[in-house]
N, C-alpha and C positions, 0 to 999 in steps of 0.2 A: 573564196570559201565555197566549201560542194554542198551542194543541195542537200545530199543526207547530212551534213555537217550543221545547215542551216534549221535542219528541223528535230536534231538532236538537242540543240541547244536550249530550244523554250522548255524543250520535255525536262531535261537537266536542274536549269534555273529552278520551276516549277516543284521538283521533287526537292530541291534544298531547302526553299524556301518552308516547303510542306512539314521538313524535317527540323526546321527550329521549334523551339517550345513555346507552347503559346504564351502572350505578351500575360502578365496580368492584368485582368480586366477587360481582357476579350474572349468569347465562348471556342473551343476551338475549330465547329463549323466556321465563322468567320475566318480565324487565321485559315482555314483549308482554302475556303473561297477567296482568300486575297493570294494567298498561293498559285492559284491558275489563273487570277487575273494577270499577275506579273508574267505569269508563260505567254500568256496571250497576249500582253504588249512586246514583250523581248520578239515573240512571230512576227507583230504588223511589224518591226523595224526591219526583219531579218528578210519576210516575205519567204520562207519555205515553199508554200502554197496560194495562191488571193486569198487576200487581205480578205474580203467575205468570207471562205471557207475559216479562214482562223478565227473569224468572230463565229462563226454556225458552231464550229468544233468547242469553242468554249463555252457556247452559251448549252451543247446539247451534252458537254461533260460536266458540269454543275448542275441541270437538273435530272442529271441521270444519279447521281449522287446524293441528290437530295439535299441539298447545302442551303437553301434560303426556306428558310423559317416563312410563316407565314403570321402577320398579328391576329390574336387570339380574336373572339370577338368581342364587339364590349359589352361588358354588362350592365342591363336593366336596369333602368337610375330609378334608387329608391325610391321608397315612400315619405313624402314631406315629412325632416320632423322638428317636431314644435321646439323653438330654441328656449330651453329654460331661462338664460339668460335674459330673455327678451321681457319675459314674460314677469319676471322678477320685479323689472324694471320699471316695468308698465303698474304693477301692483303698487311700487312704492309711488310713483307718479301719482297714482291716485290717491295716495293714505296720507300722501306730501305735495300738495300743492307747490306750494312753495319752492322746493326744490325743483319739481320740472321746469321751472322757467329756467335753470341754470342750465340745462342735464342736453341740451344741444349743442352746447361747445363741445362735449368729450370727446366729439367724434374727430373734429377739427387739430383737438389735440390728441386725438390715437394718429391721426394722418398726419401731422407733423412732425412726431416721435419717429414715425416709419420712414421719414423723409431724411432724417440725421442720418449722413454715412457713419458706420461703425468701426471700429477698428477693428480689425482683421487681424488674427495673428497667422505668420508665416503658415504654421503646422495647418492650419485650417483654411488658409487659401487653397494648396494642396490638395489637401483633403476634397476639399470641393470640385478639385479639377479633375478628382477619378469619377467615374460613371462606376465602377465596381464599387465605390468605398461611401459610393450615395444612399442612403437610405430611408425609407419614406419618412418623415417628419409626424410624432404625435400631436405635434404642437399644434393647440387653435389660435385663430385670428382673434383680434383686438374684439369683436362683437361675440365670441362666444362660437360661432362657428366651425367646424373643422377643417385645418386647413387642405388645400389641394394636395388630392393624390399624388398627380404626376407632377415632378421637379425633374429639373435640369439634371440629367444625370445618371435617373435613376433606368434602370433595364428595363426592356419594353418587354410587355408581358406577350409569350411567343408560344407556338404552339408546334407538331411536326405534324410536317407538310404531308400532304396528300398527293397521289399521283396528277390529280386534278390540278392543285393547286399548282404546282412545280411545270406544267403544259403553259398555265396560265402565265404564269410568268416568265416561262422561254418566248413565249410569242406574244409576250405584251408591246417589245419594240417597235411591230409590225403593226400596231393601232397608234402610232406615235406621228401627231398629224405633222409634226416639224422634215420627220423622215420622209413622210408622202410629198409636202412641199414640195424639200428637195429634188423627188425622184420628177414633179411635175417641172421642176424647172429645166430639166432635160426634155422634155417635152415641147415646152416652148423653143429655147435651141432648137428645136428639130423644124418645128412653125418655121422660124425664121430663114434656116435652110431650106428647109424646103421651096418653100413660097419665093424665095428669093430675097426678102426684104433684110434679112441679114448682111447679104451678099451688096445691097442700095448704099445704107446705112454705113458699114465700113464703107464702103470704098469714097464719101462722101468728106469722113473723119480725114482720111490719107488724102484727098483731094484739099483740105483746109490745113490739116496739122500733119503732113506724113513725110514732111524735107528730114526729121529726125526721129528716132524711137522714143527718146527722153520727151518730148511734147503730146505723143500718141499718151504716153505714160502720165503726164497733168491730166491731159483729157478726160480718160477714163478716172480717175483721181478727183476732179470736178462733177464729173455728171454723177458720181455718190454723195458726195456734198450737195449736192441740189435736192439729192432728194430726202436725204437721212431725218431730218427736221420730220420728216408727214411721214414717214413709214417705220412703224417701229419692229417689223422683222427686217432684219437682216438676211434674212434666206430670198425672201422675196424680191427686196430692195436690189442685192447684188446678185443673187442666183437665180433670182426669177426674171430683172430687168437686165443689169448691165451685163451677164454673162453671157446670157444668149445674142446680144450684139456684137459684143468683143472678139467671141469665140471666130467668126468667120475674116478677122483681119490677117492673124497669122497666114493662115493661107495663100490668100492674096502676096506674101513675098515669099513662097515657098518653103515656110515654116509648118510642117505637121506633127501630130505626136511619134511619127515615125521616122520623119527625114527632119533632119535640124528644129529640133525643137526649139532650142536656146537662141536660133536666130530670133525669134520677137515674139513667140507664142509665151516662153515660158514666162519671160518677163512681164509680159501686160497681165498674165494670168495673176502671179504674185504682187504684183502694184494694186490688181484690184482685190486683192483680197485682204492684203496690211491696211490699206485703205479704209477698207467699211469694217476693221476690227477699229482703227481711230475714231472714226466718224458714231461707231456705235457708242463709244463712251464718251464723245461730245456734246452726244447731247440726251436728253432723259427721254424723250423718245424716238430716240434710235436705235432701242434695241427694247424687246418686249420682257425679257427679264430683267429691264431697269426698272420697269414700272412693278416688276412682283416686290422687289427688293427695297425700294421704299415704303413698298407695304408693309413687310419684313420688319422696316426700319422701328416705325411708328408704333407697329403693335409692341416690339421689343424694348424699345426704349423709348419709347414717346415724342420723336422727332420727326419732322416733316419738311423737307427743302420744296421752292419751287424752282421751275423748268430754269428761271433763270440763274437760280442758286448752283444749282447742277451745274449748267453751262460756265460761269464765272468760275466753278472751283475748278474744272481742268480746262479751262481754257489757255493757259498759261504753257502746259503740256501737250494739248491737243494741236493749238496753231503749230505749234511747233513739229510736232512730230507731221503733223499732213501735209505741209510743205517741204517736208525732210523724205518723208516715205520714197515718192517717185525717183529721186536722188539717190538714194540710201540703197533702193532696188539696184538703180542703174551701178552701181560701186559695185553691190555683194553677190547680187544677181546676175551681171551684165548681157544684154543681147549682143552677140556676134555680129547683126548687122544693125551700124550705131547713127549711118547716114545714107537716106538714098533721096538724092536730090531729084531724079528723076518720076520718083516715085508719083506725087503729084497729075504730073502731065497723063501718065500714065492713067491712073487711076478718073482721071475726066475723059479718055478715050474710051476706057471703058464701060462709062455711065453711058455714054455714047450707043453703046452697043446694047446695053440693057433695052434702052428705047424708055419709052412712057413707062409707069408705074401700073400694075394688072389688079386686077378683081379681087386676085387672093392674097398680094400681098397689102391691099388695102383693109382687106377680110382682116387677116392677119394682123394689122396695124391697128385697127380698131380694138381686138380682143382685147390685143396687150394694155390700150391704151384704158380700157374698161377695168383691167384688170389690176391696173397701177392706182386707178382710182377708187376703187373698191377695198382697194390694200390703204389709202391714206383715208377714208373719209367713214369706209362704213364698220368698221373696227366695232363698233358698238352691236350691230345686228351679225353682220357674219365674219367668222374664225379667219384667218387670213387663209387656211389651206383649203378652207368652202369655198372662196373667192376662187382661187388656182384648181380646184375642179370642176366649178362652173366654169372659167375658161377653156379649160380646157375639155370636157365637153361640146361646151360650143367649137372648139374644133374641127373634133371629129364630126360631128353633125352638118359643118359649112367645107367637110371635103378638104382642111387646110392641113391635115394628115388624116391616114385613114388607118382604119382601128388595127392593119396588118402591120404598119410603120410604127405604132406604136406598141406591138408584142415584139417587133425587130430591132427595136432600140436594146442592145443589149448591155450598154453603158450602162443607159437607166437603173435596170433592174440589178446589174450589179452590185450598182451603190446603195439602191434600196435594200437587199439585203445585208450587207457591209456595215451601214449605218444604224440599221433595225438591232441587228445584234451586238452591236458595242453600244447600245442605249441600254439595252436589257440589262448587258454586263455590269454598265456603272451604275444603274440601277438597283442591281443585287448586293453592290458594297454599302450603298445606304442600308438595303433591307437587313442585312447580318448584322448590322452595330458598328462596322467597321471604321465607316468616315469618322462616324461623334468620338469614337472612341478615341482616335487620330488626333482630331481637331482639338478637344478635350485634354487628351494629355501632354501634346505640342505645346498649347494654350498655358496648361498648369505648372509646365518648367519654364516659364520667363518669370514666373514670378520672383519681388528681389531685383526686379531692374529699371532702372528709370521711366516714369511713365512713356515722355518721347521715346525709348528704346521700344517698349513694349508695343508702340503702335506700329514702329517701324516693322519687328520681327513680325508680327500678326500678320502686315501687309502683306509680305513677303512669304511666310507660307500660304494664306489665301491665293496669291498667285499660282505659286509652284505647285499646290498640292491640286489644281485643274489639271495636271495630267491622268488623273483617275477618273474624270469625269467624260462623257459624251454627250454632255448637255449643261447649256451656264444655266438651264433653270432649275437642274438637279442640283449644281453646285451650289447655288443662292437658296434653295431647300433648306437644303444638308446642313450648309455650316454658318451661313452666317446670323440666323441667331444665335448658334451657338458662341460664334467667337464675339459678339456683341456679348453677349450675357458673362463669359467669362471676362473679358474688359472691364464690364460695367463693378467688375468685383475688388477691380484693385485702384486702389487709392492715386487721384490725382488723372488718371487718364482723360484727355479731352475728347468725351463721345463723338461730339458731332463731326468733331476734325477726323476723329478715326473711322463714324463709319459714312461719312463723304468719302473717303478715301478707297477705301472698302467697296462702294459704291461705283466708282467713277474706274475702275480697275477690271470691272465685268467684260466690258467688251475689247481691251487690247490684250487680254487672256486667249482671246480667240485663235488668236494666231499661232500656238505653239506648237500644235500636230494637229492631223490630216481629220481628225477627229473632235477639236475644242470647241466649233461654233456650227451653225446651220450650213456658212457657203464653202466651210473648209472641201467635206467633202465631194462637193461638187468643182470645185477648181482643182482636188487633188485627181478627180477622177475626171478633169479634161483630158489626160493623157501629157498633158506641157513639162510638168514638175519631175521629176520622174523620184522617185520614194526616200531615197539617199539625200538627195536633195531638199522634201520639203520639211523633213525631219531637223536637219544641219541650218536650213533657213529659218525654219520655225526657232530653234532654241535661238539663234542668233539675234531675230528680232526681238523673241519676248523678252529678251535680254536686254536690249536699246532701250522698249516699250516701258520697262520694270525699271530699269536706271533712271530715265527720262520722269519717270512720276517719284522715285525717291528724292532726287536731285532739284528736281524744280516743283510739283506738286508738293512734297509732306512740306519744306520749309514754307510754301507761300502760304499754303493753308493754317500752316501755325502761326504764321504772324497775322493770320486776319482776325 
């Protein structure tokens, strides 16, 4: 395919999509703005131009357009008012002794009338499931109250955007501390080259495990499982720790992102990235939008799992699939070079030559090691990317790169920008109404089907529809109260089972494109995977990952 061929085609896609009529029940700014999303993922696949410049180009053609609403502000909460009802109550209380001693059950039996599921009729399930056809309820509560404004459903009250606003929000990516992580975790990779202790550390790995690539590939598969339990970023965990060590092994067998990638770069690269997508949904905190999403859970439906509930409901899938991954790599993936026995001997000659260990890659070793523990222990006082800029500060400050090396990483700043603007983009599909709307009327045609069906389908768009997202904690935002709250509406469904499931699916979603989780980008942008590839990998594992939790996950969970 030609290059003009290649960037004709998002334009294309982009204006057909633009050219159907909008859905009912979405504004037609939204449908414009899902229209250039679609150009702009059809680009990243096509790669006309970098992958950055496609996300810059869509993020600066939507708000040159003016397509994201901004929410209105809110208004001034009245002035208290007095509940006649209350007061009614209170007066016969007094005029009637007697009956106030009764007049405290009512409440007990308003909250247990409320507790009766009610029958639902088909046309009003439905109904319930458009966001267009919601409208605000005059109805009061059991005490006389008036009930809440805002229901599930109803349109968010929106305003048109200002030049201001529309800046703001093209470059709200760029304050996105997950993105900066990221970019710091190239940074450290550079620490580590730099300094040499990259270069210690592999060659130490291949000294102990490097007679084959399949056991380099546990290795790296292990040292994420050691750590996944204490560190609930994922960007940190794999692209702040194990990336920047792994990164300098390829090499060492003449594997660069230029010359044979595929002999061992690309592989260790993708084993460690399926990897800490498992390990993230192994365990509850292994990934920090596990903990928003039980929060999620609780406010929406009133349930609460602990760490070991979590862990026991996919554990079943998780053991399985993380001793499947490195395997599973070496099949779909494979490295060109699968044995070198020599390797070893080799690799202790060269430690040889290294000599003793220096000032700065002890410097260096210290940070990180500060830096890993700051990431498991102080979670409470400082933000994980605080932690990753205090290290990396002290860096530069202790000379372990210096501030000219770090304007010359030009990786880095790539993906910084890359990532900045496909956060903004999935961003602006929540802000136009676009996701609920999705989610909402997805949700509202199962109605009519066995409750097990019903959980099954949910799962399974929850999954899929993460290819619109550039952040699982926009995802777990976006939808899943939503699709909890339309669950909770049809008769028979087993909450908990569904949204464990729901739950424990966050982090093997990761893996789908260069784009679903924190380390995607950063492995995509090693240079190892090359785009054709992580695309064709991605769908094939979310594919195993999604099988593997319908197959063994939904039944175990329903028979517990």
């Amino acid at each position: 395919m030609s290059k003009l061929t290649k960037a004709l085609v998002p334009i294309f896609v982009a204006l057909a999509v633009w050219a159907v009529p909008t859905p009912q029940g979405l504004e037609p700014y939204a449908w414009q703005y899902f229209s250039i999303f679609v150009g702009v993922v059809v680009a990243l696949i096509l790669e006309p131009i970098p992958a950055a410049a496609v996300g810059l180009v869509g993020v600066v053609l939507c708000a040159s357009l003016m397509l994201v609403p901004m929410p209105s502000d809110a208004p001034k909460p009245a002035a208290p008012k007095v509940d006649t009802a209350k007061v009614d109550a209170a007066k016969s209380d007094v005029a009637k002794p007697d009956a106030a001693k009764s007049e405290p059950a009512k409440p007990e039996v308003a909250k247990a009338d409320a507790a009766k599921p009610e029958a639902v009729k088909p046309e009003a399930k439905v109904a319930d499931a458009k966001p267009a056809d919601a409208k605000p309820a005059d109805a009061k509560m059991a005490d006389g109250s008036a009930a809440p404004a805002k229901k599930e459903g109803d349109k968010p009250t929106i305003k048109k955007p200002k030049p201001a606003d529309e800046i703001r929000w093209a470059l709200a990516g760029f304050s996105n501390g997950t993105v900066w992580l990221i970019f710091i975790a190239f940074m450290f990779a550079l620490g580590y080259e730099k300094t040499g202790l990259g270069k210690r550390i592999s060659l130490l790995l291949i000294k102990k495990l490097g007679k084959r690539t399949l056991g380099l590939g546990y290795a790296v598969a292990l040292a994420d499982l050691a750590l996944a339990p204490f560190m609930p970023s994922n960007t940190a965990r794999s692209g702040g720790t194990i990336f920047p060590i792994i990164k300098n092994i390829p090499g060492l067998y003449g594997s660069t992102p230029d010359h044979e990638p595929r002999k061992i770069g690309g592989y260790l690269m993708w084993t460690a990235l399926a990897t800490t997508c498992v390990t993230s949904s192994m365990f509850f905190t292994g990934l920090a939008p596990n903990l928003l999403a039980m929060s999620l859970v609780e406010k929406t439906i009133g349930m609460k799992f602990t760490w070991m509930e979590w862990f026991t409901a996919f554990a079943p899938v998780g053991i399985v699939l993380f001793l499947a991954v490195p395997w599973l790599t070496y099949v779909l993936y494979p490295p060109t070079q699968k044995v070198s026995e020599d390797a070893p001997i080799w690799a202790a000659s060269e430690l040889t030559k290294l000599g003793p260990i220096t000032a700065k890659e002890l410097t260096m070793a210290g940070l990180a090691i500060c830096a890993l523990l700051g990431w498991i222990f102080a979670g409470d006082y400082l933000d994980a990317t605080l932690v990753a800029l205090i290290a990396l500060t002290l860096m530069v400050l202790t000379d372990v790169i210096s501030w000219d090396d770090l304007l010359a990483n030009k990786q880095a700043w790539n993906v910084l920008f890359w990532f900045a603007t496909l956060v903004t983009l999935a961003d602006g599909l929540g802000k136009v109404g676009f996701l609920k709307w999705f989610a909402t009327t997805a949700a509202g045609a199962m109605v009519g089907y066995s409750p097990n069906t019903v959980i099954i389908m949910l799962l399974v768009l929850f999954f899929v529809v993460h290819y619109l997202f550039a952040s699982l904690t926009a995802h777990v935002t976006a939808l899943l109260p939503v699709f909890l709250t339309t669950a909770s509406a049809i008769p028979g469904v087993n909450m908990r089972t569904l949204a464990l499931l729901l739950c424990v699916s966050l982090g093997i979603m990761g893996i789908i494109t260069p784009y679903a989780t924190g380390p995607s980008p950063i492995y995509y942008g090693s240079g190892y995977i090359a785009r054709k590839d992580f695309w064709i990998q991605g769908f094939l594992f979310g594919a195993i990952f999604l099988a593997a939790l319908l197959l063994i996950g939904v039944p175990y969970l329903m028979s517990m």
